[in-house]
C-alpha positions in Angstrom: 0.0 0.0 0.0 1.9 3.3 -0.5 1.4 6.3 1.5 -1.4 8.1 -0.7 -3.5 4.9 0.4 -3.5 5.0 3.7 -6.6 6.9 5.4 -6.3 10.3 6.9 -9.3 10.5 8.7 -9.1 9.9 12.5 -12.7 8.2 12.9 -11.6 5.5 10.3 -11.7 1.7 11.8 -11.1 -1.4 10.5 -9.3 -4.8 11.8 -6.7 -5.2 9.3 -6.5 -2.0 7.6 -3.9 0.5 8.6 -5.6 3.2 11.1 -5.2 6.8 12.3 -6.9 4.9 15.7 -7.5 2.1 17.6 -11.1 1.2 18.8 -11.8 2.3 22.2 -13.8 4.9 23.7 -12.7 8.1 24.0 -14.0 11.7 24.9 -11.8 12.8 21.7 -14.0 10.6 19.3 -17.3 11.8 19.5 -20.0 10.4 16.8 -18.5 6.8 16.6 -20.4 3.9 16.7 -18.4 1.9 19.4 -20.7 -1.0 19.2 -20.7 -1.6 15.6 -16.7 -1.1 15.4 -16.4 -3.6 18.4 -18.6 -6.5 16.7 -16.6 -6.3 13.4 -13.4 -6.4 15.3 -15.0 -9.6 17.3 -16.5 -11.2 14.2 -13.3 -11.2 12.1 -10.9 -12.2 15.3 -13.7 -15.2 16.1 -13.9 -16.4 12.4 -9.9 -16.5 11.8 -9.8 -18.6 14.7 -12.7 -21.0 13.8 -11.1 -20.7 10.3 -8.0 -22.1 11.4 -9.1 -24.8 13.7 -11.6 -25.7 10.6 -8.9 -26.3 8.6 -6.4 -28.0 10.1 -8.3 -30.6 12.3 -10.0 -33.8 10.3 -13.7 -34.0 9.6 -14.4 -36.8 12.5 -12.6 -34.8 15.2 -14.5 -32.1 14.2 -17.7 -34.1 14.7 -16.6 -35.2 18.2 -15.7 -31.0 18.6 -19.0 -29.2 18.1 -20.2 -30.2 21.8 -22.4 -28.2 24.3 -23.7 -24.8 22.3 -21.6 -24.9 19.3 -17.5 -24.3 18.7 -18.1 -21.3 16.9 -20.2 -20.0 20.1 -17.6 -20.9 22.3 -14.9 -19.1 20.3 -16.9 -15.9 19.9 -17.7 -15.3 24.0 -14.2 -15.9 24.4 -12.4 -13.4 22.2 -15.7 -10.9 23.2 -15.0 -11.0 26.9 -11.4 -10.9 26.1 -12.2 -7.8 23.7 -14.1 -6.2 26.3 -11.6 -6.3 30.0 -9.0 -5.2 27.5 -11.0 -2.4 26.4 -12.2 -1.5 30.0 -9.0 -1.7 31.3 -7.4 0.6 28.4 -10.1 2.9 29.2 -9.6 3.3 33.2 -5.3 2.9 32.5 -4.8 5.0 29.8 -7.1 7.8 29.5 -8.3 8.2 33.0 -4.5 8.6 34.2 -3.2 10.7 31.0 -6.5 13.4 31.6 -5.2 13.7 35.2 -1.9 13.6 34.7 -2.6 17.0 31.5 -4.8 18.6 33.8 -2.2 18.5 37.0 0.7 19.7 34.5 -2.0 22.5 33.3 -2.8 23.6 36.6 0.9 24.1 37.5 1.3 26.1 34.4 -1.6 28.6 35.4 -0.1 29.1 38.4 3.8 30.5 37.7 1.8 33.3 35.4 -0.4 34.2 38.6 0.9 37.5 40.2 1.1 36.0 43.8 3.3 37.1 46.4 5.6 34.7 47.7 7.8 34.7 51.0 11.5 34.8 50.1 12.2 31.9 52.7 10.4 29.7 50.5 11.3 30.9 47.4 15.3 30.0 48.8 13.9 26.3 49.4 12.6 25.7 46.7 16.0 26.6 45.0 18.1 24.6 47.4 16.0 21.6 46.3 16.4 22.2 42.9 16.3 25.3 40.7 15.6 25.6 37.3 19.6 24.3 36.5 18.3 20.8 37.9 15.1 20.4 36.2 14.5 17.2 35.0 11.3 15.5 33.2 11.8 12.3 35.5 9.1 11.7 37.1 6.6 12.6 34.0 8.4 10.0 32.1 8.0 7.2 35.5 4.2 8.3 35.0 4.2 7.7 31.8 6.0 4.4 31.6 3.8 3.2 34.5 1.0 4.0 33.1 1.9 1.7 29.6 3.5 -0.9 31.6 -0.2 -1.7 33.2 -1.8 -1.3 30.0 0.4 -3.4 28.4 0.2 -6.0 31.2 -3.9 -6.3 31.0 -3.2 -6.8 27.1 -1.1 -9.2 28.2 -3.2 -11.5 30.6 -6.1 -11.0 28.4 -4.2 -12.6 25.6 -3.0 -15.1 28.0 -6.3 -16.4 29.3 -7.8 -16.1 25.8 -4.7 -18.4 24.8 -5.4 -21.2 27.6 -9.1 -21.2 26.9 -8.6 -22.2 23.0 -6.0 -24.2 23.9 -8.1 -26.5 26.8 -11.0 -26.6 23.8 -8.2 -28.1 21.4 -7.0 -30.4 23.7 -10.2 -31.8 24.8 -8.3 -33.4 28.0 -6.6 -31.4 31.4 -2.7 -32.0 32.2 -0.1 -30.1 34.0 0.5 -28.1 30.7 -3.2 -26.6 31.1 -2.4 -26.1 34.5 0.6 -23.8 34.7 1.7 -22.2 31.8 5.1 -22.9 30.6 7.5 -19.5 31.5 6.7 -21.0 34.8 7.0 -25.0 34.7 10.6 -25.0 36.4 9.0 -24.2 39.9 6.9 -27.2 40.0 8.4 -30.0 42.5 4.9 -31.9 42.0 1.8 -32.0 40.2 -0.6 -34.8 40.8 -4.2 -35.4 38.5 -5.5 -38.3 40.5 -9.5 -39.4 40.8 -11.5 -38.8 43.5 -12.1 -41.3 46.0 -15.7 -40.8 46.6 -16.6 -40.1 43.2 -13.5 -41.7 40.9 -15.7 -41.5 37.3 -16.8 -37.9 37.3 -14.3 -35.9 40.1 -10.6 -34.9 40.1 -8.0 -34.4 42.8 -5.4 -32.1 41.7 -2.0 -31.6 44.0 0.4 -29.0 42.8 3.6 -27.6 44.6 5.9 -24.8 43.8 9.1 -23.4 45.0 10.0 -20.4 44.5 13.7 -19.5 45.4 15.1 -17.0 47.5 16.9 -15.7 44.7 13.7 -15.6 42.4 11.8 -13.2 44.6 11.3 -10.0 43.8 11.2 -8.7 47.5 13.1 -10.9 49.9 11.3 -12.6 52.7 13.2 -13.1 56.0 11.9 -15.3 59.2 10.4 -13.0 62.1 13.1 -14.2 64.5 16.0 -12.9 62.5 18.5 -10.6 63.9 18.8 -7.2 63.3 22.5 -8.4 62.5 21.6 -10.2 59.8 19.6 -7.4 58.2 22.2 -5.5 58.6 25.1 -7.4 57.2 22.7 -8.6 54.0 22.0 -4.9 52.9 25.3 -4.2 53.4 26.6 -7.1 51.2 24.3 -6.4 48.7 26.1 -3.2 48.2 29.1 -4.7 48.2 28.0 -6.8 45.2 26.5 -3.2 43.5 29.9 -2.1 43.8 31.8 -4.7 42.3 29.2 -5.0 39.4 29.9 -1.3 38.8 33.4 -1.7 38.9 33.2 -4.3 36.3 31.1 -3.1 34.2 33.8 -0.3 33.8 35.9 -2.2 32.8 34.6 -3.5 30.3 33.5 -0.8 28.6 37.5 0.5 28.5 38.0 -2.6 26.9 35.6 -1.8 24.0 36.9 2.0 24.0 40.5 0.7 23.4 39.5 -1.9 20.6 39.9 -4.8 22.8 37.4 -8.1 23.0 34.3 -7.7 25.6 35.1 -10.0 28.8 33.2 -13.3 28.6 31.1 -15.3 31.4 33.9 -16.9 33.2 36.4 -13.8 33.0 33.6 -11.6 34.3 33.2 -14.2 37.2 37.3 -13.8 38.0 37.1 -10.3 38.0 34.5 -10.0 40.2 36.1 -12.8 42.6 39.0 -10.7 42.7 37.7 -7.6 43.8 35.9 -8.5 46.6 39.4 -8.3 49.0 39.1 -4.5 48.4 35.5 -4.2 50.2 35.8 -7.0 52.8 38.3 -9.3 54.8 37.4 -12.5 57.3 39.4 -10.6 60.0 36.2 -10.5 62.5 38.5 -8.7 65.3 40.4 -5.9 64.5 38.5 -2.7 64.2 40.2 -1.3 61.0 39.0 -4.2 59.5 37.7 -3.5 55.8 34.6 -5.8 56.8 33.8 -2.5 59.2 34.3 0.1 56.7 30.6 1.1 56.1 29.4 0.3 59.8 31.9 0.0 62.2 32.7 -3.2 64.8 31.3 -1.1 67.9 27.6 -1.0 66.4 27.7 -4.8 65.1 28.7 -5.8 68.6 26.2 -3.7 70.3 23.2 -6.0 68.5 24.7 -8.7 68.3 21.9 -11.4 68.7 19.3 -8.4 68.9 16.1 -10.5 67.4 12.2 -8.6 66.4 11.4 -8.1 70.0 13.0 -6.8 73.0 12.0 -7.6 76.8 9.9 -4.6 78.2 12.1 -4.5 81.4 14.8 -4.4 78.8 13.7 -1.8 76.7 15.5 1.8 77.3 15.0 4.1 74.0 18.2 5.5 74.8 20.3 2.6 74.3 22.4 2.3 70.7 20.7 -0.8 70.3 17.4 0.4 70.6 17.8 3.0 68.1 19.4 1.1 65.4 16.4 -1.5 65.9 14.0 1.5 65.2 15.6 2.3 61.9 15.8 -1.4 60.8 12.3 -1.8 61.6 11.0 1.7 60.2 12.7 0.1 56.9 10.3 -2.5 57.5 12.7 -5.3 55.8 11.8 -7.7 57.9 7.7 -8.4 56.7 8.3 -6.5 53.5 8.4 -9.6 51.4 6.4 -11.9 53.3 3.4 -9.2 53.4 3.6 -8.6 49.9 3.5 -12.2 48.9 0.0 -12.3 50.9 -1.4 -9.1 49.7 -1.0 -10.6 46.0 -2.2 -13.7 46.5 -5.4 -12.6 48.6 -5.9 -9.6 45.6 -5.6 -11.9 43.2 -7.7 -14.2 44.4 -10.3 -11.4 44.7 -10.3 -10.1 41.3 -10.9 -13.7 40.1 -14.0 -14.0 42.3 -12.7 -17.1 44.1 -13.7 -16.2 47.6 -12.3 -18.2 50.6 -14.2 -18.3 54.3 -10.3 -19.1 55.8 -7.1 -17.3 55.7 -4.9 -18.2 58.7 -2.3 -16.3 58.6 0.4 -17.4 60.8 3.1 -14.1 60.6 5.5 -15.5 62.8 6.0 -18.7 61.2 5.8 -17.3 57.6 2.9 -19.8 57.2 -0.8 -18.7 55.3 -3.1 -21.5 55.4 -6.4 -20.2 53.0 -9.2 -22.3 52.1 -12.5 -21.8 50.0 -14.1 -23.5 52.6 -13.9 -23.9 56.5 -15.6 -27.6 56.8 -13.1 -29.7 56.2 -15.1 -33.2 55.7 -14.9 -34.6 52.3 -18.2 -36.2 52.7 -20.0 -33.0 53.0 -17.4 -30.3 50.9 -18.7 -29.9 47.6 -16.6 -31.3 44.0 -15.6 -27.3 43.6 -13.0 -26.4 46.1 -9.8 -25.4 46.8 -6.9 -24.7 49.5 -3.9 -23.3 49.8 -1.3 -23.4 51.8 1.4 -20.6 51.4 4.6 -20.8 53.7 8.4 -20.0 53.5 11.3 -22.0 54.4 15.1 -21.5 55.0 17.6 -24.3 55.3 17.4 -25.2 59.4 13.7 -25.2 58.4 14.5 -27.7 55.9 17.0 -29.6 57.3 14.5 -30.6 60.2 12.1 -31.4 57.5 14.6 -34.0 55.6 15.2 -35.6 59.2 11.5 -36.3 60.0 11.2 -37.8 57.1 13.8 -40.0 56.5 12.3 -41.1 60.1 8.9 -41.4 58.7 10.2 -43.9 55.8 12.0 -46.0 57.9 8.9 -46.6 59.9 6.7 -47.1 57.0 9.6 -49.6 55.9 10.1 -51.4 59.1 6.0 -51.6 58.9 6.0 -53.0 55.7 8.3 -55.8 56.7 6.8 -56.9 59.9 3.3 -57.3 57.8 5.7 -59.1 54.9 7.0 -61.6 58.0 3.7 -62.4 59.4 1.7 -63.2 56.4 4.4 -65.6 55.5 4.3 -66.9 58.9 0.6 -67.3 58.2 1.1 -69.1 54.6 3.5 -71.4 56.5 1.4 -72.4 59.0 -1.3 -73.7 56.9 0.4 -76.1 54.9 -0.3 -79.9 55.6 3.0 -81.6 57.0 4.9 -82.4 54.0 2.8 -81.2 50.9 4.1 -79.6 48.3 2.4 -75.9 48.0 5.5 -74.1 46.6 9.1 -74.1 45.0 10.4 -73.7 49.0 8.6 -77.3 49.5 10.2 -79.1 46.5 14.0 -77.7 47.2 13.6 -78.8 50.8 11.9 -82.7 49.5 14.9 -83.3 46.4 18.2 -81.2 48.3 20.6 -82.8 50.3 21.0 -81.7 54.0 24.5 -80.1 53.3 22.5 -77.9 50.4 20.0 -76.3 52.4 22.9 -75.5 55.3 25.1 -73.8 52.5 21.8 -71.8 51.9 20.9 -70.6 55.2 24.9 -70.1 55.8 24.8 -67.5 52.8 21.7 -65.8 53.8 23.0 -65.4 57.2 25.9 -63.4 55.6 25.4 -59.8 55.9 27.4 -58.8 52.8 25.4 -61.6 50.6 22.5 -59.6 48.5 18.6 -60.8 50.0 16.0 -62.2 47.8 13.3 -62.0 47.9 10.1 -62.3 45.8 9.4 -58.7 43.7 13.1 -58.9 43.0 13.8 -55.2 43.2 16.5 -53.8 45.1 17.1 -50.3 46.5 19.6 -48.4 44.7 20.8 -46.0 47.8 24.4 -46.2 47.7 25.3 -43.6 45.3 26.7 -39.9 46.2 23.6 -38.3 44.8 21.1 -40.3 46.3 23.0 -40.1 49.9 22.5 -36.5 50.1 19.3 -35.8 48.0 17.0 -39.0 49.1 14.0 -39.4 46.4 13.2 -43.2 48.2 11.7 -44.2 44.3 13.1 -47.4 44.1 12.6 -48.4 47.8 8.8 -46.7 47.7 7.8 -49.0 44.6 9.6 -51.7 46.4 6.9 -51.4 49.3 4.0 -51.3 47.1 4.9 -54.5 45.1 5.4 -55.7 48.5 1.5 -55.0 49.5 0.5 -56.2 46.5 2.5 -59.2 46.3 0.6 -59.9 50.0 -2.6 -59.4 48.9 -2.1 -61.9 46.0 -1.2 -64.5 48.5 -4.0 -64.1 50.9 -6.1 -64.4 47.8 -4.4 -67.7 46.9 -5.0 -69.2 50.1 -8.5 -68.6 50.8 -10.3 -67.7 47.6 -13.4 -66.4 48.7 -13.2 -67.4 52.3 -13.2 -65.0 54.9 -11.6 -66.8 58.0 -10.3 -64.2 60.9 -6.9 -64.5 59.9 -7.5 -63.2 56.5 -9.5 -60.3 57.8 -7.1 -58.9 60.2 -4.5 -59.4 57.5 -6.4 -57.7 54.5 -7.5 -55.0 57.6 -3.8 -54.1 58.3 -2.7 -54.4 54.7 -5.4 -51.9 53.8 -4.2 -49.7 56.0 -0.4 -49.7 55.7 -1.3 -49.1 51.9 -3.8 -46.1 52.4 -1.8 -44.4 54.9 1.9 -44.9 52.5 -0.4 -43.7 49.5 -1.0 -40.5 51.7 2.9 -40.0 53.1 4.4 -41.0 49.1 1.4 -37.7 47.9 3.0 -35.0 50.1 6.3 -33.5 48.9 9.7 -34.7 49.7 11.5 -31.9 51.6 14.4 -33.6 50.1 13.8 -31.8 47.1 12.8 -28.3 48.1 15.4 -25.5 48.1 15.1 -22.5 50.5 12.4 -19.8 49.2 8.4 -19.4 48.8 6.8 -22.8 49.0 2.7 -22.8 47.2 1.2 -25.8 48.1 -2.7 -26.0 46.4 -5.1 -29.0 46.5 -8.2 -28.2 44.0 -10.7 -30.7 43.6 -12.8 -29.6 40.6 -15.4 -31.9 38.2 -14.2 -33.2 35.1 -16.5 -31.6 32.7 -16.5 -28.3 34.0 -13.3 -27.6 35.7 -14.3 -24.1 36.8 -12.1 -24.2 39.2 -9.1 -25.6 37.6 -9.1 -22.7 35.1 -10.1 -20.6 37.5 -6.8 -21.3 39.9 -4.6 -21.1 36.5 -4.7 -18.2 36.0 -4.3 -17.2 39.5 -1.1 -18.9 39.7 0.3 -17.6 36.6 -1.2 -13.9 37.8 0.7 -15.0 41.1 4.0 -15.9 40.0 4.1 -13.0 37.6 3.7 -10.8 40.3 6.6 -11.5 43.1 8.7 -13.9 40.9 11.3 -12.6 39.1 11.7 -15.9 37.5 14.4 -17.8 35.8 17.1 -16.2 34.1 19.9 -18.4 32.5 23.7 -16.3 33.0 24.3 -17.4 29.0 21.2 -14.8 27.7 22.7 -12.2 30.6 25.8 -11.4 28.8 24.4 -9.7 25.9 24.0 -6.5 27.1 22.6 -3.3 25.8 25.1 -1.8 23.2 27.0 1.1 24.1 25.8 3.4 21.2 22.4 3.4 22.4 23.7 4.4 26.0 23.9 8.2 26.4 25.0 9.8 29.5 22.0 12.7 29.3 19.4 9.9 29.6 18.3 11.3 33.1 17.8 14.7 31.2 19.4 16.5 33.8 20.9 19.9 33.1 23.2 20.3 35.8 27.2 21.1 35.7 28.2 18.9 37.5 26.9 15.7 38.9 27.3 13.3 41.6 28.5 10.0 40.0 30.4 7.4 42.8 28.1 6.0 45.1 28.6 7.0 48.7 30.1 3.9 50.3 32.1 3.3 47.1 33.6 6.9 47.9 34.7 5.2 51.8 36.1 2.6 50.3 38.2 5.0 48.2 38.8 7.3 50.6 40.1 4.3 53.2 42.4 2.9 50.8 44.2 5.5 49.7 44.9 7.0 53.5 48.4 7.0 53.5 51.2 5.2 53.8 49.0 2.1 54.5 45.7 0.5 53.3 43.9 0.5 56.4 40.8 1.6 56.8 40.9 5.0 58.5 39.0 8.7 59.0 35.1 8.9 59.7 32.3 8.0 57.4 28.8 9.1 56.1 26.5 6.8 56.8 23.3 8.6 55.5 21.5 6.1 53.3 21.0 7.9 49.7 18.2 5.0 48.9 16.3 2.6 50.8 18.6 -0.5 51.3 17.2 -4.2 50.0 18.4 -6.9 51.8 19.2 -10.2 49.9 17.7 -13.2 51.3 20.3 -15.8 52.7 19.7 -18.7 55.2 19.1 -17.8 58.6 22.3 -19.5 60.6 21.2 -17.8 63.6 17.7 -19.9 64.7 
């Protein structure tokens, strides 16, 4: 199309033809038939799709498709709703925010050409803060880039649930695929589809886990009980890292200046390595320390062990201790992440009107327990629920965890056995005094005596390997499965093992239900229910320290409302406090230098600021002299609100 094609009239619409506008409503486009502009928009999005899945599906799956209303109903309620909460949500983002944001820049406008008398003290502030010389358009351009980032996010999810809707109606079946989209598959540990007991034909049980790690989350979350110590020595680390990144990053842009090769992964990892002796040392004792150059011993030893609460007899608001708890707590690092991992999930859940009549919140343990329903009876709970069961974990957490239930197995194991031991007993005991029932009967009938001693000498031998009937050993002596335990082979061990049993008992008696058989098939029922229920949960062997989701939704097969439903709550979930997975090969491409200018900030000042303020004492204590140590006072006025990085807690 060349340019004397395209329309110049702003009210012109069209799906696929280029366009002075978009459809939406507006207070600029007067006259417009929104409602006929929307349906064409819908009809031509609904009949490529139907187009497409017309032509490249076969005639009898097609046949089997057209189910419940139609396909090409289905299609067009979807991309209509979709149409209209992206159009809503343009509306109330864009134009809503833009008109206030004209009408505030206006107003200030009106009022520098007002003749107003103004007191010269003020007048002086103001220029302190910053005079005309220092004006800079930054925080019109944070509006604006705000306000597109959350348009472009609700085009976004739309899109996104408008994308797992067609694709559940192409797939005709539910997986974990359906379930959790796939930027976000790495942080399962487990996802279970299993039927439900009561109701196995029509009713699923769905199980899925995630683990988010410390590193992924966009705020850290620390335990209640951590010190004010560690608080302290994390933010400070973390701009210890800041530091050498910068310092790095120098460097390898002087490279580039002089013609040279960029730095790659592993050289980048070296450099960094080898700068960290100029910020820190492990000399814990000496004063001049560089470990103490941004806070110094004296106030490290003063709250040292200083945990969230202090004893009221304790308490004296004069105390250095006292007050460097008040900042650290006026900070607010300690329940920053943790609240703002509720306050998402409980919004979220909200917005996608899936109400809940629990939410215990445990803030001290880190633990939110919310459930749609407070009954918890599975007789009486209906076939659309869910629960969920939010709660962090650090690595003494953990480690505890791992212990219980190695403890747990060994029990179910030794269990297991004793059940193996007695049945046998019991098939033993009912065999007629020299009958032949088994393979055991005919070796001890045709072998000599010195045989059947050479056998029982071998199986007394501790280093000879048992047999017995599944055949299946455990496979427990290698490095990896030492230290991360997944019990497969040994837990599908057990359960030939119950089986095998159950096979027996049926053997003997048929159909006959003597007392021995029924406290046999009793306890075999349970030992299997009960290892079903300890092999469902997840093995703490294979969590790492961070966020653990845990969410059991029961929802019916032909509907799944709630399945979809929790989907997309999950994905809105993760989106929000994850910062996901990002793989160091993809993170050395960075932005090229051409395209970064120093005037970005669009400051218009002589002179600026550019080393950071504890980079400057690290400067300033290293070149002191005939000596490197650290020496002179230092400003520790914070310039920005310190994060501190999430680490294990080796305090509790």
């Amino acid at each position: 199309m060349s340019i004397t094609q395209l329309p110049k009239s702003p009210n012109k619409f069209h799906p696929t033809e280029p366009s002075a506008v978009g459809s939406r409503n507006s207070i600029a486009q007067e006259g417009r038939d929104k409602i006929a502009e929307s349906k064409l928009l819908i009809d031509e999005a609904s009949d490529k799709v139907l187009n497409t899945i017309m032509t490249k599906l076969p005639e009898e799956v097609l046949a089997k498709l057209d189910v419940m209303g139609g396909l090409k109903e289905k299609i067009y309620n979807y991309v209509n709703q979709s149409y209209v909460n992206m159009a809503n949500r343009y509306t109330v983002t864009m134009e809503d925010e833009f008109i206030k944001k004209v009408r505030d820049f206006v107003d200030k406008e009106e009022a520098k050409g007002l003749a107003r008398y103004t007191s010269r003290e003020v007048v002086e502030l103001l220029d302190k803060i910053g005079g005309a010389d220092k004006f800079n358009t930054g925080e019109i351009e944070k509006s604006m880039v705000n306000m597109y980032g959350h348009l472009q996010g609700h085009i976004q999810r739309g899109m996104n649930d408008l994308e797992n809707e067609t694709n559940a109606i192409l797939r005709q079946k539910t997986d974990v695929g359906a379930f959790v989209r796939g930027e976000n598959a790495y942080a399962i540990i487990k996802c279970i589809f299993k039927d439900n007991q009561l109701r196995p034909k029509y009713v699923y049980d769905v199980k899925l886990s995630i683990n988010i790690l410390d590193s992924e989350l966009v705020s850290p979350i620390y335990h209640y009980q951590v010190t004010v110590e560690s608080l302290l020595k994390d933010a400070i680390q973390k701009h210890i890292q800041d530091l050498i990144e910068k310092q790095v990053m120098i460097l390898t842009e002087e490279l580039v200046d002089q013609g040279k090769s960029e730095l790659s992964g592993s050289e980048i990892m070296f450099e960094k390595i080898k700068r960290i002796e100029n910020f820190t040392d492990d000399d814990k004792e000496d004063e001049k320390s560089r470990r103490y150059t941004i806070l110094a011993k004296k106030f490290l030893d003063k709250i040292e062990g200083l945990r969230a609460e202090i004893d009221v007899e304790e308490y004296d608001p004069l105390n250095i201790r006292e007050n460097i708890k008040h900042i650290i707590d006026s900070e607010n690092i300690r329940n920053r992440g943790y609240n703002t991992a509720i306050n998402a999930l409980t919004s979220i859940l909200d917005t996608s009107k899936l109400g809940y009549q629990v939410c215990d919140n445990m803030k001290n343990a880190r633990i939110c327990q919310i459930r749609e329903y407070e009954e918890l009876d599975r007789t009486i709970l209906p076939d659309e629920r869910y629960a969920i069961r939010l709660a962090y974990y650090d690595q003494n957490q953990l480690r505890e965890e791992k212990r219980e239930f190695d403890r747990q197995m060994e029990a179910f194991t030794r269990e297991i056995l004793r059940a193996w031991d007695v049945v046998h007993a019991h098939y033993e005991s009912k065999k007629r005094f020299r009958s032949l029932k088994d393979f055991d009967d005919l070796c001890n009938r045709l072998m000599s005596k010195e045989w059947r001693r050479g056998k029982k000498e071998e199986e007394a031998d501790p280093n000879n390997v048992l047999w017995n009937e599944i055949g299946e050993m455990y496979n427990e002596g290698s490095f990896v499965e030492k230290n991360n335990r997944t019990y497969e082979d040994r837990i599908l061990n057990l359960k030939n093992k119950l089986k095998y049993l159950r096979e027996i008992l049926q053997n003997m008696h048929g159909y006959q239900n003597p007392i021995e058989r029924v406290i046999l098939d009793e306890r075999l029922s349970f030992l299997d229910r009960k290892f079903n229920e300890f092999t469902y949960k997840i093995n703490p062997h294979h969590i790492q320290p961070g966020l653990i989701l845990d969410v059991d939704v029961t929802t019916i097969k032909r509907k799944q409302y709630m399945l979809k439903g929790m989907a997309n709550v999950l994905n809105e979930f993760l989106y929000g406090i994850s910062k996901g997975f990002a793989d160091a090969a993809f993170a050395q491409f960075k932005r090229r230098r051409s395209t970064v200018r120093e005037d970005i900030s669009q400051s218009f000042g002589e002179q600026e600021m550019k080393e950071d303020i504890f980079e400057a004492a690290y400067k300033s204590a290293s070149g002191s002299g005939e000596s490197s140590e650290v020496k002179g006072s230092i400003d520790l006025s914070p310039r920005a609100k310190p994060k501190g990085k999430a680490s294990g807690l080796k305090e509790l």
